[in-house]
C-alpha angles and dihedrals in degrees: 000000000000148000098265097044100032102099100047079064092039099060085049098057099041092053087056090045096056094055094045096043091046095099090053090072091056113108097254110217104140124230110260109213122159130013117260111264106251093244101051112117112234133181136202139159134233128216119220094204116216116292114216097020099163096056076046092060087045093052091046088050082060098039084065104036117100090201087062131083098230090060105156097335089140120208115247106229087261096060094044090049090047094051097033116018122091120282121244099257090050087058096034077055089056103046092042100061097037087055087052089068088044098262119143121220141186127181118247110181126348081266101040129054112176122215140204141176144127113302089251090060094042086053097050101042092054100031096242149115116242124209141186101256119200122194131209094263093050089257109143137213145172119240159179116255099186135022113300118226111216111228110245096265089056097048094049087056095041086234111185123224126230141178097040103095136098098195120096091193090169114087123188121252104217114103128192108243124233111232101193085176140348113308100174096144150074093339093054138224077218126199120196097283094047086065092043094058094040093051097046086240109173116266137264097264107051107045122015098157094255109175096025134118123207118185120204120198107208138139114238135048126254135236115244090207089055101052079044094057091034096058094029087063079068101041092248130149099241101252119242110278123184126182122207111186114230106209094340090321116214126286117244110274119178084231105033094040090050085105090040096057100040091052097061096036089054093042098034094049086045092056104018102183094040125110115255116202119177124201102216116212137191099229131330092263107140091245082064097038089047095051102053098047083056086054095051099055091038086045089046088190101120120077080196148019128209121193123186104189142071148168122205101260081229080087102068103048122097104274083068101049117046101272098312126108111227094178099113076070089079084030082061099046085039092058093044086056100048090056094056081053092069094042088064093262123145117207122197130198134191108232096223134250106244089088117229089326101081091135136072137179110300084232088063083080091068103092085211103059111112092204126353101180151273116320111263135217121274148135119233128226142259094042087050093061104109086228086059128083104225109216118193125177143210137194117293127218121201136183105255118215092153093116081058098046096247118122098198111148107191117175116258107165143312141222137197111198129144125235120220116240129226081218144351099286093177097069109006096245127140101245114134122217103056119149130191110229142102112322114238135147147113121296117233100200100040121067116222101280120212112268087064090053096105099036125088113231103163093254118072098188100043143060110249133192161253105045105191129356133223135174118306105149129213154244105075117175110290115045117148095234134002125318129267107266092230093051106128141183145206124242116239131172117224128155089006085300138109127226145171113258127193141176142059096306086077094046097059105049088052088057083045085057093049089049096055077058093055097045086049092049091050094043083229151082113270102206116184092017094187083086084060099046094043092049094056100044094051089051091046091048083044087070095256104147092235096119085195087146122047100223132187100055118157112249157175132157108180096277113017136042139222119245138211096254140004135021124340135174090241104063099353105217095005129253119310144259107216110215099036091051089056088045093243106122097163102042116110123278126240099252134193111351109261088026121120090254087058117013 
């Protein structure tokens, strides 16, 4: 492929990947039939939640703190689990109890005992019914039908359940574009190097991430022909990927893997020479989600995580399921990555691209509703977890040489405003209202965290989000009306072909890139990034010539506003100039797209 004859194929293929990743947007609760039999073997995990996590909260504030003494010396996996992991006792508790209704354990992790049996005693031990659960893609489960009581030796401990559900509440945030014509131009479409140029990120070069790890959780493989024709159109060596399957993990598939390989090709092309390793899930059920973010802080391996999906954390209270709050589900990830906080690990989240309005009527979950509502405000987890860099996005304008030949991308200018929807195109309900734009909002669960102390965020209780913005382009299926002219798109290679991809979860492996620079820069892991960000963005508003944040950039995400200057709850601190982020202002420049400064 190239420039001039990219986006005839790409309005092909965008119009065919719309109609295969349709079902992906449906709310996914599978449909519970008959009871288990009694016999039938089931297995399920419990979570053992952090002890002591105030004194926790202290030691990450010094962790971060350059005035302490425990500045950046990050904890190995055995020291966390020794300060903050349940004792023995607390464990031996656990097993013991769980074996007095016949279930069998073995202990995992210092966090994580898994836990099998027959469905009767699993029944029994945790005071539920059990069935037989099908989702829409034929996919089984096994769950519970009713409330589960925790025995008493779970319930001291606050253990949380998994493995039992049959809700995926998390959604990606990656979107096929519609190309109604070429648009080959100044909005794009963009591949890696484009953004490079247009962000001021540091030249080849200079910083390539060597001797950084970056980490991806996903669900879906990758194909390995595909990295090797994505990175090849810019005359790039493809950079190292490794998959390690969490639970199984999920087989490549040219539909299921389209947030997968988006999120290498835009990390990877963001920090060539680092390690990728993707964590390769089966879904994006909690249990998953919850597991391999277990087996990245045990495996210790990643410098930084990026994560390019959410849910609103509305979802898991009590209205939505059935009277029971399931919101120790997001305590339980939040703790995991906090721990890998204090091991020196960045994670990285994509804001979402519903807006601020990320939430609906509980009654918008029932299939047979004819219409639930108008959409609601609400920020979506995991970008809203105070230990998770929220990244949003906005529109991108470049200079556009391409009729001469010349693939210069120099930044012009940038928008963030959201675009109405004819539906809710992020879970299939009927709810009426939803936008596409730049996630942002309050969290409801999380109270504001430090780093956000002096900042004013226009809620002085509560954690908001996003916390910076990058590119993530607009005009998914589905606008009332036409789309905005400067809506723009990435390039990405899946299934030998190539598309248009928008939305955060570009957005956010791109940050993740930046941030392999950044570790490479510093010679060390970063771990909770926001104290640097922060950092940077009160100095700059304090009058300080660093231009780290690109500021005054017209905005509107269903609810909020961009500003002038400062903070706001549609790209937090604004988009980013590259360099001067990584505090290398003279540094060189990445140049022209497939030039030795940005290959």
């Amino acid at each position: 492929m190239t420039r001039s004859t990219s986006s005839a194929v790409l309005s092909l293929a965008a119009l065919s990947l719309g109609i295969l990743s349709s079902s992906t947007y449906a709310a996914e609760r599978a449909v519970l039939k008959d009871r288990v039999a009694a016999s039938q073997p089931v297995a399920f995990d419990v979570y053992l939640p952090v002890q002591n996590r105030v004194q926790l909260e202290k030691d990450l504030h010094d962790l971060n703190d350059a005035s302490s003494a425990k500045y950046h010396k990050w904890l190995t996996p055995a020291q966390f689990n020794s300060r903050y992991a349940a004792t023995p006792a607390q464990v031996n508790a656990i097993q013991s109890q769980l074996k007095s209704y016949g279930l069998q354990t073995s202990v995992m992790t210092a966090h994580r005992i898994h836990v099998t049996g027959s469905a009767t005693s699993t029944e029994q031990a945790l005071g539920t019914v059990l069935k037989q659960g099908t989702f829409s893609n034929g996919r089984t489960v096994v769950a519970a039908a009713q409330p589960m009581t925790k025995p008493a030796a779970l319930l001291s401990t606050n253990a949380v359940i998994t493995g039992l559900s049959g809700t995926v509440r998390m959604r990606t945030h990656s979107h096929p574009k519609v190309v109604p014509q070429s648009r080959t131009g100044i909005t794009g479409g963009y591949f890696f190097d484009d953004l490079k140029q247009a962000y001021s990120f540091p030249s080849y070069k200079n910083y390539t991430g060597k001797g950084v790890t970056i980490g991806i959780l996903s669900t879906g493989d990758f194909n390995q022909a595909d990295m090797d024709a994505y990175f090849s159109e810019e005359k790039l060596t493809t950079p190292s990927y490794t998959t390690i399957p969490v639970d199984g993990g999920a087989p490549f598939d040219a539909t299921a893997s389209f947030e997968t390989h988006l999120d290498l090709q835009q990390s990877g092309g963001m920090a060539p020479d680092a390690k990728v390793l993707l964590y390769n899930l089966p879904s994006l059920a909690d249990n998953y989600i919850i597991d391999g973010l277990s087996q990245i802080v045990t495996d210790n391996k990643t410098d930084v995580v990026s994560m390019s999906f959410g849910a609103a954390e509305a979802f898991y209270t009590a209205d939505y399921n059935s009277g029971e709050d399931q919101t120790n589900l997001l305590q339980e990830e939040d703790d995991l990555m906090a721990q890998g906080n204090a091991q020196g690990i960045t994670f990285i989240a994509s804001s979402g691209d519903s807006g601020a309005l990320a939430s609906f009527p509980a009654s918008c979950f029932d299939p047979t509703a004819t219409a639930c509502g108008a959409v609601e405000a609400g920020a979506q987890f995991p970008a809203s977890s105070p230990h998770v860099t929220g990244v949003g996005g906005t529109n991108l304008v470049t200079t556009f040489l391409g009729f001469l030949g010349d693939l210069s991308s120099i930044y012009v200018r940038e928008n963030a405003t959201a675009e109405p929807l004819v539906s809710d195109i992020f879970y299939g309900t009927t709810a009426t209202g939803s936008y596409w734009g730049s996630g942002g909002g309050d969290s409801i669960l999380f109270p504001k965290p430090l780093f956000q102390i002096f900042t004013d965020t226009g809620n002085a209780n509560f954690r908001t989000v996003p916390d910076v913005a990058l590119h993530m382009g607009g005009c998914p299926a589905g606008v009332l009306g036409t789309c905005n002219p400067e809506d723009s798109f990435d390039y990405m290679t899946i299934g030998g072909q190539y598309f248009g991809a928008i939305g955060t979860s570009a957005a956010a492996p791109d940050f993740a890139g930046l941030t392999a620079l950044n570790i490479q820069r510093q010679g060390q892991r970063l771990g909770n990034e926001n104290y640097y960000i922060y950092t940077l963005a009160l100095l700059q508003n304090l009058g300080l010539p660093i231009n780290v944040f690109k500021g005054n950039i017209p905005g509107f995400n269903g609810l909020y506003s961009t500003t002038p200057k400062g903070y706001n709850r549609v790209l937090g601190n604004g988009t980013l100039n590259g360099v001067n982020f990584l505090l290398a202002p003279f540094s060189t420049v990445a140049g022209t797209p497939q030039t030795p400064t940005n290959p």
